[in-house]
Each structure stands twice: as structure tokens, then as C-alpha cells.
C-alpha positions in Angstrom: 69.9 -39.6 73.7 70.3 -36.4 71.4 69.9 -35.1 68.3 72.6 -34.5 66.1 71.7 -31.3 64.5 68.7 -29.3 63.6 68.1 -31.3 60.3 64.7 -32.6 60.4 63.9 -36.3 57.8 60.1 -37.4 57.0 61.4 -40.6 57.0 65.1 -41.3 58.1 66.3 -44.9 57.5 69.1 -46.7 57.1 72.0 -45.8 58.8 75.3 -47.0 57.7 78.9 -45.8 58.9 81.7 -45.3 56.9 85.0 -46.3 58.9 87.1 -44.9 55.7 85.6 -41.4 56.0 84.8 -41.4 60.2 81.2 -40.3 58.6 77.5 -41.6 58.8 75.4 -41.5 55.9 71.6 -42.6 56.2 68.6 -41.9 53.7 65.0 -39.9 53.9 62.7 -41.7 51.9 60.0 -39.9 51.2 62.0 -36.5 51.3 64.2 -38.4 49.0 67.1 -37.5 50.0 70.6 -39.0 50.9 72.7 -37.5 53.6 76.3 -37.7 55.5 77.0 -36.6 58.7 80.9 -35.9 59.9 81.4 -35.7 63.8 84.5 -34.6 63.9 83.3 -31.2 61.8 79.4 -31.4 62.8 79.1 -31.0 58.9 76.1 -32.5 57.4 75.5 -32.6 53.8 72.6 -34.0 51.8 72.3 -35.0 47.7 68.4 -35.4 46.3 67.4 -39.1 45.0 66.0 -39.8 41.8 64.0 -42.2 43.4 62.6 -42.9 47.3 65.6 -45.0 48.7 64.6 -47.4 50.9 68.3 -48.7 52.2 71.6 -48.1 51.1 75.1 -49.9 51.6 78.8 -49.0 51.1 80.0 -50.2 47.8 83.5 -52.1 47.7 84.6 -49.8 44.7 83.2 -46.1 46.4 80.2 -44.8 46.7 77.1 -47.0 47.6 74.6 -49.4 46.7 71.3 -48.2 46.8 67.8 -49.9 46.9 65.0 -47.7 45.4 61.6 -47.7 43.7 62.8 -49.1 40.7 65.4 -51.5 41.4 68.9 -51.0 42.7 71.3 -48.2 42.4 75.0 -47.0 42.1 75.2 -43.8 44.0 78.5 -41.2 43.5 77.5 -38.5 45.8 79.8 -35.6 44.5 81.1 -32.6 47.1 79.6 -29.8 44.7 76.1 -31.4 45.9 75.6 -33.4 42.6 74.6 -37.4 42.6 75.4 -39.5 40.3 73.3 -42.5 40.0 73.0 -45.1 37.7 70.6 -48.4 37.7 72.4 -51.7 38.3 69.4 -54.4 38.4 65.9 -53.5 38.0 63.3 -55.5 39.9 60.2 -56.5 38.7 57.5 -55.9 41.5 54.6 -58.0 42.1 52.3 -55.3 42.0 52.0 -51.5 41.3 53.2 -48.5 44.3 56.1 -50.5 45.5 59.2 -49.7 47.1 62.3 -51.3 48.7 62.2 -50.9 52.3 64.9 -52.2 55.0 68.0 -53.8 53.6 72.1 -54.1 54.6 74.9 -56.5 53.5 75.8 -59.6 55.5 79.3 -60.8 56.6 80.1 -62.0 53.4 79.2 -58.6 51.2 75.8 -59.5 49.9 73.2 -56.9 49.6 70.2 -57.8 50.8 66.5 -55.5 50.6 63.1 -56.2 50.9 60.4 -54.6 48.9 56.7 -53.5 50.1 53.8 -51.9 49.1 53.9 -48.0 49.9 50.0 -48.1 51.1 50.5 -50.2 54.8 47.1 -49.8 55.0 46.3 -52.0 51.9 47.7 -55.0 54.9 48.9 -56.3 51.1 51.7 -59.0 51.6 53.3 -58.7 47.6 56.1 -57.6 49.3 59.9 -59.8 49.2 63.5 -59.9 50.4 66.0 -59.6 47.8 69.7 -60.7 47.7 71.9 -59.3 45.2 75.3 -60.5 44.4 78.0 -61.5 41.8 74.9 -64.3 40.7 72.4 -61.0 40.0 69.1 -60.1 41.9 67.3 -63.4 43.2 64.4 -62.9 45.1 65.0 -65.8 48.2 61.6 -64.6 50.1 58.0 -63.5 49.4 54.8 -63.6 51.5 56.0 -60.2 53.3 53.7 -56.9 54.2 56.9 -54.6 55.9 60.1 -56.4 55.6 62.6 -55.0 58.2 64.8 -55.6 60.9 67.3 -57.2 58.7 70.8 -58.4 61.1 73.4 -60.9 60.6 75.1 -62.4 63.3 79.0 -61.8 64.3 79.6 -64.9 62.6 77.4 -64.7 59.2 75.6 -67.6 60.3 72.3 -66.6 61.3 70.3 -64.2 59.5 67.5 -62.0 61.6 64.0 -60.4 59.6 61.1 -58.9 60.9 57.6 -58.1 59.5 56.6 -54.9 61.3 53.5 -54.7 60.0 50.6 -54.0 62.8 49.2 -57.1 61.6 52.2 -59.3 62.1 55.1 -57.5 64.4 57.1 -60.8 64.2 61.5 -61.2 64.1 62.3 -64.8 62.8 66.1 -65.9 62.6 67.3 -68.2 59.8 70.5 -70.4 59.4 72.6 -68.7 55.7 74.4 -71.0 54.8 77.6 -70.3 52.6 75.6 -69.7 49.6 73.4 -67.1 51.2 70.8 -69.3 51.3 68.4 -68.8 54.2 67.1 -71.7 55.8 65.5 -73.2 59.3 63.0 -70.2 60.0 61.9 -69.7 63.2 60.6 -67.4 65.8 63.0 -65.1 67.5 60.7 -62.2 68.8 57.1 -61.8 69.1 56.8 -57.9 69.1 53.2 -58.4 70.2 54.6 -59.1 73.7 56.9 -56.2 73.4 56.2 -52.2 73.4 56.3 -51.0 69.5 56.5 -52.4 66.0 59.9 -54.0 65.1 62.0 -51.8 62.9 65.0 -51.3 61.5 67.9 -53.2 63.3 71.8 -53.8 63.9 74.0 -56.5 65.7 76.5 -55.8 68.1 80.1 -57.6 68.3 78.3 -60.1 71.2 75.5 -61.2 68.7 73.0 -58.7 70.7 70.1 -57.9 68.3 69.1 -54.0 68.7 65.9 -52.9 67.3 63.8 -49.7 66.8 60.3 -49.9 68.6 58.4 -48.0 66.6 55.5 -45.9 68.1 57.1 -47.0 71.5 60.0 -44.4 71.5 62.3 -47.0 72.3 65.6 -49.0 70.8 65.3 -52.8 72.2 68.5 -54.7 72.9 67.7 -58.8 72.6 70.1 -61.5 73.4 71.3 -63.7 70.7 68.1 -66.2 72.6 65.7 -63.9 71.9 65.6 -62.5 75.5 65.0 -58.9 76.3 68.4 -57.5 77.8 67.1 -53.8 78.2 65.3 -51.1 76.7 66.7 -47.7 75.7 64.2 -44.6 75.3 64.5 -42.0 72.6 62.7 -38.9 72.9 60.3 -39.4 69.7 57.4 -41.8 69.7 58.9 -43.2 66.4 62.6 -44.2 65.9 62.9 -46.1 62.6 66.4 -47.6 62.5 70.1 -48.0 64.6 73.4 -48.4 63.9 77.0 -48.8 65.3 79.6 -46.0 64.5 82.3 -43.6 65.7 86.0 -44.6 65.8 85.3 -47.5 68.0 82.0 -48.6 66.7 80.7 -47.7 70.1 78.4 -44.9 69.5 74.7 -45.8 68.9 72.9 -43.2 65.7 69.3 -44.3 65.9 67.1 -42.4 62.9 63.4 -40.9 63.2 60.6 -40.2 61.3 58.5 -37.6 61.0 54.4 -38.4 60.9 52.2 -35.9 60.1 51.6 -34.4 63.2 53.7 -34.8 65.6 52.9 -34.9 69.8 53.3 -31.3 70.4 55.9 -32.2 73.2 57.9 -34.3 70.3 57.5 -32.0 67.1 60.8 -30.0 67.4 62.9 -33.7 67.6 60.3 -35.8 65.6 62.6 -36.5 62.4 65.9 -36.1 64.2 69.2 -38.3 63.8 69.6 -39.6 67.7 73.1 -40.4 68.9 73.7 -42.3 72.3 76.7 -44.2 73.8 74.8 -47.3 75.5 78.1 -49.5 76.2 78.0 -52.0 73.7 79.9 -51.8 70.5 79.2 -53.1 66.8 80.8 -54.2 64.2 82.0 -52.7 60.6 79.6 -53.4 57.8 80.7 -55.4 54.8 81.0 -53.2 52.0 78.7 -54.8 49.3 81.1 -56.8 47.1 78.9 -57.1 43.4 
């Protein structure tokens, strides 16, 4: 596994590729910034946030959805290095210092985001999962301290979440029914048996379930049972979240953050975008549809 370029995120998240452009854009969060990387040139550019962006989403109409401090966000990132962003649905947090975290659409085009409290170390558990669509923002889950990990199976019918907070490290899968209504949840990975925290996470076109061990300096690959297939090293101690792109979907990015200080064996790569070709390939994201 190898870095992309010399760019360096605090904390890189989200990773979502763009088939229409044969480009990956991802988010720092706390360096609040959004930024697209094109293979085919090596050309990365990067537009500042408003707001620490927790996720972000292609948007059927251009651009992309965005889940920030505040609620969420239309992004129009402009090639003279200007964003334009606009608020489409405020949320109303359960407490003060929040932020969305982890989110992606489903099969369907929903948007889905969970929130948490910026402090981990508060352990507090006001955190939620969000779905927004044509109906508005609805919160469908709360009793959460880090909501990630969020995956949808091949088929839209199953719905994967993880808590990767020290105190829980937990991956449950749901049934969504047509509504998008999660349902039936259930253990699919205790992380407390595994090496890291559960991160961020995507789904591959056989229902395998890949996941970002953080502090492990690994990315996970589960079957759809919950079974470990096999682990894949990265060469920071924190790797934060994967996904599928490249012409054939068959090219893993895997994004990295920063800490404070680094290992001094890790602190030229801590931060880096990680690309890898592990022989398994995805599947397109749904752009979000509202």
C-alpha cells in the first residue's frame, strides 16, 4: 500500500469516487478541507470548508452533499479554488461541541450520517444516525458515542454500523426495509476480538464488509457472516476510512489521520491517502437523490 502524493490530512475521511469524473474526492475534518484527487493527471486539488465535514456524498444534480457541524450541506466546488456551499437541513444536536461523523448513501440514494460529540474522551453517547431524503432529516438512531462503519449490502437490504468508540468497538447489521427503515439489530463484529477500533467502511460487489482498524494499521475484510477473510496492513498506525474506485472499481483508497505525534518511523506517511489493488472490486455509490 502507497501513498498517493505528498499531501498530508489531520483527519482524512470519507472517501467517495466519482465514476463521471474518474476522480476521488475525500474530506479533512479538522483541517477543514475538501479535496479531489485525478489518477489519470496525479492532480490534486483542495477547497476550504465553512464547517468541519464529517462525510460527504455525490449529489444526483452535481456537486455533493455534505454533513458538517451545523447540519447538512450543498457543496459546488469551483476550478478557480472557490466553494460554494449552502445549508440544506440544519440539525438540532442533543448537546453542545457536536459534529457529524461517518455517513454515505445506500442503494436507494439516501444519505445517511451520524453525529458525535467532538470530545471522545467525554465517553458521552448524545450522538445519532441521521437519514436524509425527499421526507427531510429524521433521526432513525440515538444512544451512539462514535457512529461509523456505515455499509449497505450489494442488494440494499442490510445496513452495517459500528460504534468505534474504545468503550464499545461493536459492527451490528440491520434489515432496511424499502422505507429505509432499519430494523432486526444484531451483532456482526465484536472489534474487541479483533486488532483496532472499527472505522470507516465500504462493501464490495460480493457483500464483503472492509473496515479501517484504527490504531491497528490495518483495513479488515469480513464476510457477509461476520467472518474474518483477511487482513490488509497499511503503513500508519491509524487508517480512518476505505473505498472502491478506479475505472473498474477495483482499486482500494484507504484515508489516514494525523495524531499529534506521530511514531517517528510513521510521521512522513501519517495523514496520507493509501491506494492498494487487493483483488476484490466495489460497487458505484448511489448519488444522493434529495
Amino acid at each position: 500500500m502507497k501513498p498517493v502524493s505528498d499531501l498530508r490530512d489531520q483527519v482524512g475521511e470519507s472517501p467517495v469516487w466519482s465514476p463521471e469524473e474518474q476522480a476521488l474526492w475525500w474530506v479533512d475534518i479538522d483541517g477543514q478541507w475538501l479535496r479531489r484527487h485525478h489518477p489519470a493527471t496525479d492532480r490534486t486539488q483542495s477547497w476550504a470548508t465553512p464547517e468541519r465535514t464529517g462525510c460527504i456524498a455525490l449529489h444526483a444534480q452535481g456537486g455533493l452533499i455534505a454533513a458538517m457541524e451545523t447540519g447538512l450541506w450543498r457543496l459546488q466546488p469551483q476550478d478557480d479554488g472557490r466553494l460554494d456551499a449552502a445549508l440544506v437541513a440544519p440539525v438540532g444536536h442533543a448537546r453542545d461541541h457536536m459534529r457529524f461523523n461517518d455517513g454515505r448513501t445506500d442503494r436507494q440514494g439516501r444519505f445517511w450520517a451520524g453525529t458525535m460529540v467532538r470530545d471522545m474522551s467525554l465517553a458521552s453517547d448524545a450522538g445519532a444516525l441521521y437519514r436524509w431524503d425527499e421526507r427531510g432529516l429524521v433521526k432513525v438512531l440515538d444512544g451512539l458515542i462514535t457512529p461509523n462503519g456505515l455499509g449497505f449490502s450489494p442488494d440494499g437490504r442490510t445496513m452495517y454500523l459500528s460504534d468505534s468508540h474504545p468503550s464499545v468497538q461493536k459492527v451490528w447489521a440491520f434489515d432496511l426495509d424499502d422505507e429505509g427503515t432499519p430494523r432486526n439489530r444484531r451483532l456482526f463484529i465484536d472489534f474487541n476480538e479483533h486488532p483496532g477500533r472499527p472505522d470507516g467502511a465500504a462493501v464490495d460487489a460480493e457483500g464483503g464488509y472492509w473496515i479501517c482498524a484504527n490504531d491497528a494499521g490495518l483495513v479488515h475484510r469480513f464476510t457477509p457472516d461476520g467472518r474474518l477473510d483477511r487482513s490488509i496492513a497499511v503503513p500508519v498506525a491509524k487508517p480512518a476510512m476505505c473505498a472502491f474506485g478506479g475505472a473498474a472499481l477495483d482499486t482500494l483508497y484507504v484515508t489516514s489521520i494525523r495524531p499529534a505525534s506521530p511514531p517517528p518511523e510513521q510521521a512522513a506517511l501519517a495523514g496520507a491517502l493509501f491506494v492498494d489493488c487487493p483483488g476484490a472490486r466495489g460497487l458505484p455509490e448511489a448519488p444522493c437523490k434529495a
